[in-house]
C-alpha positions as CSV (number, residue, x, y, z in Angstrom):
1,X,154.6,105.6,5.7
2,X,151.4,105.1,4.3
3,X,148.4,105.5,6.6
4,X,145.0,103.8,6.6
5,X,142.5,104.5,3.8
6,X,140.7,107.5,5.1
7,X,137.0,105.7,4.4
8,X,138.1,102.6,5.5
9,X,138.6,104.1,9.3
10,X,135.8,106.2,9.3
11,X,133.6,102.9,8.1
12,X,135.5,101.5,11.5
13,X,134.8,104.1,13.8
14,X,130.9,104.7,12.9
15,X,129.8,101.3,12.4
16,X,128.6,99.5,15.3
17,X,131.7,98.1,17.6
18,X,130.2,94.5,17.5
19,X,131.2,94.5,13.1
20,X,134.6,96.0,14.2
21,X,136.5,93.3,14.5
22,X,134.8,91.3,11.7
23,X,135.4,94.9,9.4
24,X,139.3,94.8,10.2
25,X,140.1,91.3,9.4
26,X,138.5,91.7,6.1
27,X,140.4,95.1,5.7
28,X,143.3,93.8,7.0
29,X,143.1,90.4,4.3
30,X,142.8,92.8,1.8
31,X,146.1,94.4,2.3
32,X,147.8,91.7,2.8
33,X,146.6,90.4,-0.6
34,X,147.5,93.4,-2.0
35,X,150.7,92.8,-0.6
36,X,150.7,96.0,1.5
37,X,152.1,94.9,4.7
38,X,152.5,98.2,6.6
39,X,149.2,99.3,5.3
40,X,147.9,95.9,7.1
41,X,149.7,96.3,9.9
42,X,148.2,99.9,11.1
43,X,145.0,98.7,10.1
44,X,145.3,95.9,12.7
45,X,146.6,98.2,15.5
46,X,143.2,100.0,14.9
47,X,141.5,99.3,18.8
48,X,138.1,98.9,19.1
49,X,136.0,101.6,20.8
50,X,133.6,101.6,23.4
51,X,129.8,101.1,23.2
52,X,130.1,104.6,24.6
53,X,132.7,105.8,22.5
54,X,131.4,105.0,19.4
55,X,128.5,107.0,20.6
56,X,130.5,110.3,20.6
57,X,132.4,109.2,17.8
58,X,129.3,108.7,15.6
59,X,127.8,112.9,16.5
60,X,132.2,113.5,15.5
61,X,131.2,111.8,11.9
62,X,127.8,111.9,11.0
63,X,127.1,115.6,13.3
64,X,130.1,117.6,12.9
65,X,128.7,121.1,13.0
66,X,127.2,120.1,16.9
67,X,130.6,119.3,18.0
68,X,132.0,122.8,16.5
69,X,129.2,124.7,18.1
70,X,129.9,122.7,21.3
71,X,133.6,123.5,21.2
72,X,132.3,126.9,20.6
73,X,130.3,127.8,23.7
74,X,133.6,126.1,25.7
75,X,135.7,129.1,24.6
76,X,133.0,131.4,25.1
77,X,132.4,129.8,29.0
78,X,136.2,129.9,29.7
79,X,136.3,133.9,28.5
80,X,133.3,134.8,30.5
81,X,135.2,132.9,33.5
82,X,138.8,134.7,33.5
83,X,136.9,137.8,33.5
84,X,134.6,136.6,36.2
85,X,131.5,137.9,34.4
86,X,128.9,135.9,37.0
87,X,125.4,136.7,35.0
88,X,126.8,135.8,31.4
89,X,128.7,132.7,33.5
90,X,125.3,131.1,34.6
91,X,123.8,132.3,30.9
92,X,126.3,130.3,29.4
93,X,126.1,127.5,32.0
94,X,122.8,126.6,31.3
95,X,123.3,126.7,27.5
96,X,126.3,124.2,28.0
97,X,124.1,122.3,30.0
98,X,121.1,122.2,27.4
99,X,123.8,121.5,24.5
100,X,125.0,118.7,26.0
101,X,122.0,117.4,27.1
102,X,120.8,117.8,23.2
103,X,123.9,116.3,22.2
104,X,123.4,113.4,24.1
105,X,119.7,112.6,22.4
106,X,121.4,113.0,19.2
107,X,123.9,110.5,19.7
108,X,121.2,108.0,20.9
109,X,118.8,109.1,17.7
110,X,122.2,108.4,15.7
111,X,122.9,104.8,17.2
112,X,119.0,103.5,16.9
113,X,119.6,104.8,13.1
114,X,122.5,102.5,13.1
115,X,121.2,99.6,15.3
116,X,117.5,99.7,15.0
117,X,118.2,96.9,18.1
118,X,119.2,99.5,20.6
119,X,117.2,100.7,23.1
120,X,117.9,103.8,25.5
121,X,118.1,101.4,28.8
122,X,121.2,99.5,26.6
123,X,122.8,102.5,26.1
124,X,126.0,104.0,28.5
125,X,124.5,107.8,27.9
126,X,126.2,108.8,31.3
127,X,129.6,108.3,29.7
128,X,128.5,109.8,26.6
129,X,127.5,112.9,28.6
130,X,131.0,112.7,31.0
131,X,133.1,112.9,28.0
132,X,131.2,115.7,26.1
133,X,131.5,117.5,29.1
134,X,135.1,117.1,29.4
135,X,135.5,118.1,25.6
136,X,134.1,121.4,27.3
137,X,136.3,122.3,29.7
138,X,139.7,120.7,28.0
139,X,141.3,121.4,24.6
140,X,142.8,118.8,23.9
141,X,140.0,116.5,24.6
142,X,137.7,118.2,22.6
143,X,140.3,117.6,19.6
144,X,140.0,114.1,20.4
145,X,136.7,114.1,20.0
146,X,136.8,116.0,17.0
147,X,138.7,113.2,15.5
148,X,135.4,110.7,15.6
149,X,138.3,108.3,16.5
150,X,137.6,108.0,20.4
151,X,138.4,104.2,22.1
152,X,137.1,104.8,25.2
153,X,135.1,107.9,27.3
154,X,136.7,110.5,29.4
155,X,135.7,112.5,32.5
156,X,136.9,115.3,33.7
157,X,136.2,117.1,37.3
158,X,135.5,120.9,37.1
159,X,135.3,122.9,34.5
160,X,137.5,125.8,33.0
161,X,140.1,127.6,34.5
162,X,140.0,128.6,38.1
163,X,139.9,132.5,38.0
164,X,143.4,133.5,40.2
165,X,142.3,135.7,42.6
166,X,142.8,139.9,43.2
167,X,145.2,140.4,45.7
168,X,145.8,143.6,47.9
169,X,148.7,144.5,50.1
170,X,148.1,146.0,53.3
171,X,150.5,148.1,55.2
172,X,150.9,149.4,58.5
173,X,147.9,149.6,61.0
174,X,144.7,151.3,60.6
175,X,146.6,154.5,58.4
176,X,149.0,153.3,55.5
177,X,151.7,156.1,56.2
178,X,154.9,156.4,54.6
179,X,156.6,156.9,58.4
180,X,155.4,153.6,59.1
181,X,156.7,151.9,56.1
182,X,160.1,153.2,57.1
183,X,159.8,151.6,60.3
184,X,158.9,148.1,58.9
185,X,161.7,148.4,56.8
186,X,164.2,149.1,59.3
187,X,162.9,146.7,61.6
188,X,163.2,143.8,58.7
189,X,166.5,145.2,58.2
190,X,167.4,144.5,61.7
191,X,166.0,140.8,62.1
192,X,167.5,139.6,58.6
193,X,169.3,136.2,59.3
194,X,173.1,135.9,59.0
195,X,174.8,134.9,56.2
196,X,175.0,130.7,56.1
197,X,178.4,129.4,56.1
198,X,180.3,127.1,53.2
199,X,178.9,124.2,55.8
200,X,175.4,125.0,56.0
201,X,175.4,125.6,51.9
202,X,177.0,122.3,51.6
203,X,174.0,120.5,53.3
204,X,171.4,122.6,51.8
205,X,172.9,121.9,48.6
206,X,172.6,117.6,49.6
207,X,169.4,118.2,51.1
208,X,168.0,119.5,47.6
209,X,169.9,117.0,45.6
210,X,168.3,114.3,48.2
211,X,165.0,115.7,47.5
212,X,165.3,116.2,44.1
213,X,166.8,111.9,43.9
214,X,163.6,111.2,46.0
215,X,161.2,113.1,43.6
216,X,162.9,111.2,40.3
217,X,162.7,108.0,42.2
218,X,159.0,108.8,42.7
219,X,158.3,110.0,39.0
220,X,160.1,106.5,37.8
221,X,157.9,104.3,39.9
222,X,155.0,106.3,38.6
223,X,156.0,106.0,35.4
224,X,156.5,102.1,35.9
225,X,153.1,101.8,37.1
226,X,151.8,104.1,34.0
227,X,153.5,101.2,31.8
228,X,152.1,98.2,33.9
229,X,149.1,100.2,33.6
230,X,148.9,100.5,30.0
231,X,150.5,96.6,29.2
232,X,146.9,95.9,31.3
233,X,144.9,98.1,29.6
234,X,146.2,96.8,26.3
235,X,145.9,93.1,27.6
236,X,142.8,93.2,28.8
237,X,141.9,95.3,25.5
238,X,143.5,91.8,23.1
239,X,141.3,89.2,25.8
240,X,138.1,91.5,25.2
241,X,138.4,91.0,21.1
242,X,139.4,87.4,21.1
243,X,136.1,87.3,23.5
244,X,134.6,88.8,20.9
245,X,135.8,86.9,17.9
246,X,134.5,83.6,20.3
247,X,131.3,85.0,19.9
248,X,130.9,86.0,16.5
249,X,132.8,82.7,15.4
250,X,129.6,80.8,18.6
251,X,127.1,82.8,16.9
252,X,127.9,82.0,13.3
253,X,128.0,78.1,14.0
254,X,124.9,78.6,15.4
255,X,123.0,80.6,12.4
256,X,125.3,77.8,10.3
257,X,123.5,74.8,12.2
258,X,120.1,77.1,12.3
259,X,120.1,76.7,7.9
260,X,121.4,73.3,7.9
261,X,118.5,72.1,10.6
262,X,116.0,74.4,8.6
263,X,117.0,72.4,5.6
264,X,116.8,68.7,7.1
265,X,113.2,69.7,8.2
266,X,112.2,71.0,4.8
267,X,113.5,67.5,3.4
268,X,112.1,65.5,5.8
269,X,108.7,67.1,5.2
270,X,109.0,66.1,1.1
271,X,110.2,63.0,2.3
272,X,106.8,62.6,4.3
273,X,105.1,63.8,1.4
274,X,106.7,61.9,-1.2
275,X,105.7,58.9,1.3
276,X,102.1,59.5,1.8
277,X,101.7,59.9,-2.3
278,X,103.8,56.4,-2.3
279,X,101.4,54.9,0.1
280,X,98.3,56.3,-1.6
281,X,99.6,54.6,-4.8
282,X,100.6,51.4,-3.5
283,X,96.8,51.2,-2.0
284,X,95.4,51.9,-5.5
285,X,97.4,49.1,-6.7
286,X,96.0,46.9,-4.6
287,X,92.6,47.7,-5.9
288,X,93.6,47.4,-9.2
289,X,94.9,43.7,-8.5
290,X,91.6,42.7,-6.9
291,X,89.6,44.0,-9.8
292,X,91.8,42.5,-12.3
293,X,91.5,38.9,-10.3
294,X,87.8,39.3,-9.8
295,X,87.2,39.7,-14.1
296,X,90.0,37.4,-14.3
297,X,87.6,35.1,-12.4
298,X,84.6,35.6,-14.8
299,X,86.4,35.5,-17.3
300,X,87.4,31.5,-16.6
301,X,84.3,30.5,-15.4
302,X,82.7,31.9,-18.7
303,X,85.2,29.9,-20.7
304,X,84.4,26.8,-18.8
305,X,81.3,26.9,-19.6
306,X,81.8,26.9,-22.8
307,X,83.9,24.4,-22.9
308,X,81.1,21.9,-21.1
């Protein structure tokens, strides 16, 4: 199966998300014309990310090494956590919390670079933050973000693994001896239960199978929710692009009308121009004719005297 030109989804995935749509047609035109209809087809099932997204995805592309050293320190903070290491713990901490932090300017330095337009109040650096944080604590996350293909931002709650903790047994009362072991053992020996009859296995065996039916029954309507979920998600997701095409197709007839109005002015002003030179000449004329009538006057007069 032949995948997606590797430049062509990287162009995708860093240029701003309000081109993405316009960028896919075009791309997907192009393969059809080539007559490539599977290439087509995956480039059209190509979603469009997030504002925020494409935030992350852009330090993924343009700003790999950050991500790396990023991914880095994670390891580093989940090692110093299973050994419960508390001073190099907060150490690292605060360098997780001053990478992100610096990770987060980045990506807004690498979106005004992109979209001189943007300003930091237009921009969903929360989300941008959430996810890198969640790239920190979770491996596969952070491979997703690695990818600089990301559609939407994640969160995650926590951080790391939970260290298990050290457990002791105690025995006995204030001395663990060995007589009193011995006397705890016989004493459990003495209150162990009888042995269940075929009966009682019989319903403990339903009662699992019950509860095990009941947990499956619960996993499928989770599952159908998941689905519903996702049909949703990926309605929504179609409704949110053909929004999208609206508005570029709006905002084109608009910049369309813009030139054609631009133009009618520019005519109508050498119209108005063309007119005042007209009216300049016609007055000119009309001098000329007087002047002409006026010697064509003397002219007669002079001849008829003449002729007296």
């Amino acid at each position: 199966m032949t995948a997606p030109p590797e430049d062509l989804v990287r162009r995708l995935y860093e240029a701003p998300p309000d081109s993405f749509v316009a960028v896919r047609t075009e791309a997907v035109a192009a393969a059809r014309k080539a007559g490539d209809r599977e290439t087509a087809r995956q480039i059209a099932a190509l979603r469009k990310p997030t504002v925020a997204a494409w935030l992350v995805n852009l330090l993924a592309l343009r700003r790999p090494e950050l991500v790396e050293e990023l991914v880095e320190l994670a390891g580093m903070l989940r090692e110093a956590q299973r050994n419960l290491r508390g001073e190099q713990l907060r150490e690292l901490s605060n360098q997780r919390r001053q990478a992100v932090m610096a990770l987060v300017d980045q990506a807004r330095r690498l979106a005004v670079e992109a979209e001189p337009g943007l300003g930091r109040g237009s921009l969903p650096l929360g989300d941008v933050e959430a996810t890198l944080s969640a790239a920190l604590s979770d491996a596969d996350i952070a491979e997703q973000v690695r990818t600089g293909r990301l559609i939407r931002t994640v969160s995650v709650s926590g951080f790391g693994e939970v260290p298990r903790p050290r457990l002791r047994l105690v025995v006995g009362g204030d001395e663990d001896t060995d007589e009193g072991v011995e006397d705890e053992d016989d004493e459990a020996e003495d209150e162990q239960p009888p042995p269940r009859t075929a009966k009682e296995d019989r319903l403990a065996a339903a009662r699992e199978r019950a509860a095990a039916e009941r947990r499956a029954a619960a996993r499928r309507a989770v599952e159908r929710e998941l689905r519903a979920a996702q049909q949703q998600a990926e309605r929504a997701d179609a409704a949110a692009e053909e929004a999208a095409d609206a508005e570029h197709a709006a905002a084109r007839t608009v910049a369309e009308l813009d030139a054609a109005l631009a133009d009618l002015e520019r005519r109508r002003a050498a119209a108005q121009a063309e007119a005042s030179r007209a009216k300049l000449a016609h007055k000119a004329a009309v001098r000329d004719v007087a002047t002409a009538r006026r010697r064509l006057g003397e002219v007669q007069g002079a001849l008829d005297e003449l002729d007296g």
